[in-house]
N, C-alpha and C positions, 0 to 999 in steps of 0.2 A: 747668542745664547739666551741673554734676556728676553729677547723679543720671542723666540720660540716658548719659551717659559711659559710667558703670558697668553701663548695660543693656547697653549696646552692645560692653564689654567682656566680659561676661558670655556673651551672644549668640555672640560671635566667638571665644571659649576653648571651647564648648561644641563634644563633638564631633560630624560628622557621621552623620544616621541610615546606619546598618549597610548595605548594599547585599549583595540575594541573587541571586544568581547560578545560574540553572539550567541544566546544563549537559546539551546535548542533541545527541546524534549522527541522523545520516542520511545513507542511501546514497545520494541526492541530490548530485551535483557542483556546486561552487561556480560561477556563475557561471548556473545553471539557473533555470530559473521555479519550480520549488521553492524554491530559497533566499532566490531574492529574495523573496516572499512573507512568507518564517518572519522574515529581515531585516527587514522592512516591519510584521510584527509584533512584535517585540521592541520596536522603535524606540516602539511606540504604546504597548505596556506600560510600556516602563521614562518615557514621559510619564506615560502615568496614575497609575504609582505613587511619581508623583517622585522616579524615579531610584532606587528603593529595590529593583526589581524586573525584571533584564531576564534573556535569552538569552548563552548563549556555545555559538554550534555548534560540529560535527567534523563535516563535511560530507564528502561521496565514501568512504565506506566507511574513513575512516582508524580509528574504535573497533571496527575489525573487522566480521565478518560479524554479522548481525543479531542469532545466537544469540549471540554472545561481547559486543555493547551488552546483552541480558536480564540474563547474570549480572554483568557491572558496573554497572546499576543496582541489581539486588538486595545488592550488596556497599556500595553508596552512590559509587563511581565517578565515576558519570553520577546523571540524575535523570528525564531523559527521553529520548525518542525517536520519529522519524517510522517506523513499520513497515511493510511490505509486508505479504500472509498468513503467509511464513513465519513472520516475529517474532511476529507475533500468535498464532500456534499456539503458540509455548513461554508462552506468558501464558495465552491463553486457548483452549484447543482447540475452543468451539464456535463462537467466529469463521470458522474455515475452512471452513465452510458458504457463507459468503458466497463463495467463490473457487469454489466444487465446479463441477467441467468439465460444460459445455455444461445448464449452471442456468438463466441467465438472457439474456435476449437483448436485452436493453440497462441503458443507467445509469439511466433511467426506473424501471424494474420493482425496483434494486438501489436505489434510496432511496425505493423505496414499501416494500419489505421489510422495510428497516432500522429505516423509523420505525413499523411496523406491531409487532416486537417489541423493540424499545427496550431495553423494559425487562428483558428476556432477556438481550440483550444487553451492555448495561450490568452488571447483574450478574456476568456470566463473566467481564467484565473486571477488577471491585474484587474480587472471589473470587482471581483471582490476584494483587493486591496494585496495583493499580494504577487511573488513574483516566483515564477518554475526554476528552480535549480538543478531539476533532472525527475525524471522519473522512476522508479522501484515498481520491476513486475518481483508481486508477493508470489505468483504460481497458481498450479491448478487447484480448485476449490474444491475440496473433495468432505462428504458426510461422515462423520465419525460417529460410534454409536455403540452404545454398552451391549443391546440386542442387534440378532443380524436384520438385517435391512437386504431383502432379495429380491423386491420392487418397488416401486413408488407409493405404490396403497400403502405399504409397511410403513411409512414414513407416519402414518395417521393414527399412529399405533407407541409411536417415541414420545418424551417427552425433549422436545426440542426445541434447542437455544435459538432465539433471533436477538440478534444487538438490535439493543434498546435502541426506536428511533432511527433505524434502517429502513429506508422503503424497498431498496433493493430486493432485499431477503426475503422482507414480506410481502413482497410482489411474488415470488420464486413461492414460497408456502400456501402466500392465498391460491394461485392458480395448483396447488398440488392439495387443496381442500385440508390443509394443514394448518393446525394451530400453536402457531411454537409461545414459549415462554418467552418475553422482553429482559434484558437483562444486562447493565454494562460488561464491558467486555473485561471490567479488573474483578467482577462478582462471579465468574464463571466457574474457575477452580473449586471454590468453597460450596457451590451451588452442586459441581459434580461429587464434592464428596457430601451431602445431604443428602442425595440423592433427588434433588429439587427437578434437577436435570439429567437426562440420558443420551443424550445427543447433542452434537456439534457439529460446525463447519468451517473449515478455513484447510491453510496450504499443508502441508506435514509437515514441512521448517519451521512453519509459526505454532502447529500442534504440538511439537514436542519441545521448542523454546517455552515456552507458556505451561509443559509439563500437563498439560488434559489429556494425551494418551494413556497417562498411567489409571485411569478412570475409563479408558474403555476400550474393549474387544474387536469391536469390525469397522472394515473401511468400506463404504459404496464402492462400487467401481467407477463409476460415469461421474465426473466434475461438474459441479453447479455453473461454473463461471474460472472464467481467469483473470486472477486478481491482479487489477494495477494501483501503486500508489504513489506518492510522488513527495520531493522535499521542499516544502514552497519556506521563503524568507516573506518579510513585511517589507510590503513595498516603499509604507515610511520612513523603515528602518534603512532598510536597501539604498534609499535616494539619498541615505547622509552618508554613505559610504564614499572616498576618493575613489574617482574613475577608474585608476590603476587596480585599486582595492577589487573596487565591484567586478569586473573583466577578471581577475582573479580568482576570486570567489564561481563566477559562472564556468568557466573554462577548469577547475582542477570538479568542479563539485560534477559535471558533466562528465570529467576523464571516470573520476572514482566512484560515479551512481551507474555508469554502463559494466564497469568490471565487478561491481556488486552484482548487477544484473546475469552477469555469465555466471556467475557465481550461486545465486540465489536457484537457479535451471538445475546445475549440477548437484546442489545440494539438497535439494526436493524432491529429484531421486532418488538421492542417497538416502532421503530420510524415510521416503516410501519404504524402500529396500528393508532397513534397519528395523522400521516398525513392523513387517509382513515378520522378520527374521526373531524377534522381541514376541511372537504370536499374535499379534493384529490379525486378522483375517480377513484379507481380501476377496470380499463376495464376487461371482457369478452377475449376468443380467446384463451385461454391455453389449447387447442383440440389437441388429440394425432396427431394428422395430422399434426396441424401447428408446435407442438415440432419437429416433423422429419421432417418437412420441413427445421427449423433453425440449424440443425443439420446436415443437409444435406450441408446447405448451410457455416456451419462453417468448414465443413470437406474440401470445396471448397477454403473458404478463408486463412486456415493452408496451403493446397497446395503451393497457390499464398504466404506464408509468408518464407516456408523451402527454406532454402539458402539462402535466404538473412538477414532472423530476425534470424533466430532460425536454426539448421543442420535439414537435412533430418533425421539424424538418431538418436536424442535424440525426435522427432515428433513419428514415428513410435514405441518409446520404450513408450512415454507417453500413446498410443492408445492400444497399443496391453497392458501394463498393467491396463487400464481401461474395457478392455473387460473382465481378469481378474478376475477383481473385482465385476463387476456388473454380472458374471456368478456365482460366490460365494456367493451374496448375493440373488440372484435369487434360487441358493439351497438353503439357509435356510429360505426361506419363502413359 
């Protein structure tokens, strides 16, 4: 009885394992089907790692614009991060391949892609110091717009957002003789109600999480791009993780960034649906002419992007295996 005493005294003076804490921002609003997700993960990590191991968000854009979460992880700040393409362009520049205007024509072809050069891509990512814990397709990128917008000329005619320090977009604008407004992407809101701005672009989940529908009337029909983005950790921070830890952290963040992903499909319809139903107006102009026309004009602005965003030669591997694909599914239809 003594003897067990003593264990149990032992036991109960001993301190508790150390608890780590990774603290990760995303421009994600609280309250969003992103966060409950990343919520829903945390919860399963810091189970699996008995508690030794969870999440602490900053959700809705409060650690700043995407570019100012890159250098507070790189200073040790933060540790991770949910990004869009922007962020992922100051990490990794040949990411934004995956975003290049009028590339791909659905989320089908953009995780055949993905998993087809992996390994490419995984490396541009740990190359800038950090490590893929899954990826987030954001959806179809579609033009929103106070006026209607019935062709592409109209566009020259908007006043229209580009995120500050995107080449992507402004690759997609230059080639459309467009000159949009620079603008971070937490200044947009206050800018649509000044009316600084008349037009935007992004998924309809992100457009009405971020509330810039209520500022405007019409939706293009035909999608700029589909958006990928991805939750990268610091590869510094990562490496001090136990083994057990890290394999946990990739395997739960992987199960719960693919069922956001099914998730994120379904609800970007629903949120099309809701905005057409809300009176958005879903314009006219999705005529096979004008698709190969944006097509044309996308294959012009990837030109204008190889070597300096993206190499020549992971550009040419992403086309020629889309030709590929849409040859293969052209035979079985």
């Amino acid at each position: 009885m003594i003897i067990s005493s003593a264990f149990l005294w032992l036991a109960l003076s001993l301190p508790a394992p150390a608890q780590t804490v990774v603290k990760c921002a995303t421009l994600a609003p609280e309250g969003s089907t992103w966060m409950r997700v990343l919520t829903a993960l945390s919860k399963d990590l810091e189970k699996e790692t008995g508690a030794q191991l969870k999440f602490k968000f900053y959700p809705g854009g409060v650690a700043g614009d995407e570019k100012d979460v890159v250098k507070k992880i790189r200073i040790g700040q933060l540790h991770a991060a949910g990004f869009t393409g922007v962020g992922l362009g100051e990490i990794a520049p040949e990411l934004r391949l995956l975003d290049a205007p009028w590339l791909f024509r659905s989320r089908a072809e953009v995780e055949a892609v993905r998993s087809k050069f992996s390994q490419e891509l995984n490396s541009a990512v740990e190359k800038g110091g950090f490590v893929l814990l899954g990826w987030t397709d954001l959806g179809s990128v579609y033009v929103f717009s106070k006026n209607r917008i019935s062709a592409p000329e109209d566009m020259k005619r908007a006043k229209m957002w580009v995120w500050e320090g995107d080449p992507i977009a402004g690759a997609a604008y230059k080639a459309l003789n467009v000159n949009p407004i620079p603008l971070s992407v937490v200044d947009v809101m206050q800018s649509l109600q000044t009316g600084m701005i008349d037009a935007v672009y992004g998924p309809p989940l992100g457009v009405i999480a971020l509330q810039w529908h209520s500022r405007l009337k019409h939706v293009y029909p035909i999608p700029m791009a589909q958006a990928s983005g991805a939750m990268l950790i610091s590869k510094k921070f990562f490496d001090t993780l136990p083994p057990a830890h890290a394999k946990a952290l990739l395997d739960l963040s992987g199960k719960h960034l693919k069922n956001l992903n099914d998730l994120t499909l379904v609800e970007n319809e629903k949120a099309l649906d809701a905005l057409k139903s809300q009176g958005l107006d879903l314009g006219s102009g999705a005529s096979f002419d004008t698709l190969k026309t944006f097509e044309i004009l996308g294959a012009s602005a990837r030109r204008g992007l190889a070597g300096r965003v993206f190499s020549q030669e992971l550009l040419e591997k992403f086309e020629k295996e889309l030709l590929v694909l849409r040859e293969r599914t052209t035979k079985k239809t």
